[in-house]
C-alpha positions, -999 to +999 in steps of 0.1 A: +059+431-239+089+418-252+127+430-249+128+446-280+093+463-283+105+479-247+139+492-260+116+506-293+093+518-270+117+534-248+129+549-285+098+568-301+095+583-260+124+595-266+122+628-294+154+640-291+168+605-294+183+584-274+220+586-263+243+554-270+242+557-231+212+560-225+202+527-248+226+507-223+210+518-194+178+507-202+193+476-215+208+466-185+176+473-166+157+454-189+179+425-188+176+427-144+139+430-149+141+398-168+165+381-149+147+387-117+116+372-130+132+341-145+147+339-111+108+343-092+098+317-124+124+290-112+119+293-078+081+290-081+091+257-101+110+244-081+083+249-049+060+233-072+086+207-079+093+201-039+057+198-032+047+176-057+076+154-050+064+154-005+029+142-022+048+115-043+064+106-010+032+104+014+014+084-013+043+063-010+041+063+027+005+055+022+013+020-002+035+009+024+015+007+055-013-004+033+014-033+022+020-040+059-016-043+070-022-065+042+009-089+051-003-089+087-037-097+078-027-129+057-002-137+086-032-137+110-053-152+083-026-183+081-027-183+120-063-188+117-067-216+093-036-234+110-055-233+143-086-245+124-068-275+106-057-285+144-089-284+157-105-299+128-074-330+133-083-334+168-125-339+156-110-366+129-095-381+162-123-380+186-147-396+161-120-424+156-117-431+191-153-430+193-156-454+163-131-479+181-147-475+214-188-484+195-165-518+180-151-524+211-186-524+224-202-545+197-175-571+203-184-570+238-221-577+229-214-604+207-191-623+231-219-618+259-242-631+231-219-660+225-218-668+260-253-665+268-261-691+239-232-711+249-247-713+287-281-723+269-272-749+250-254-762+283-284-759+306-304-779+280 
């Protein structure tokens, strides 16, 4: 019920009708009623308020540390493929020394080659 329908209300109860007084009292109980409510109203906000605001804040919370595991996992990822260009460097470097030692060996065969043919044509 509203303000006024309870004063009107309090009104027809009363037959006799109602003393100037008497109107004021009820008034000013009304008008407690009504402030204590609006008081339980707000404060029930503002708990609503607080708690929505600590969810706001964990969520937040949350993003962060999901923000640092993904920054530590590309700083490990980088690790990795740094590591992996070294060690594919140091391949490329073993095949060329490999390649160098093979034509160090073929020269090798041809100057044997050379001298064996030389040392033929000089026996003959």
């Amino acid at each position: 019920m509203s303000f006024v329908e309870n004063v009107l209300n309090y009104m027809v109860q009363q037959q006799q009708g109602p003393t100037a007084q008497d109107l004021g009292s009820k008034v000013n109980d009304l008008i407690v009623k009504a402030a204590a409510a609006t008081t339980v109203e707000a404060a029930t906000v503002a708990a609503a308020t607080v708690a929505a605001a600590a969810t706001v804040a964990a969520a937040t919370v949350a993003a962060a540390a999901a923000v640092a595991a993904a920054v530590t996992a590309a700083a490990t990822a980088a690790a990795t493929t740094v590591v992996a260009a070294t060690t594919v460097a140091a391949a490329a470097a073993t095949v060329a020394a490999a390649a160098a030692t093979v034509a160090a060996a073929a020269a090798t065969v041809a100057a044997v080659a050379a001298a064996a043919t030389a040392a033929v044509s000089l026996a003959l």
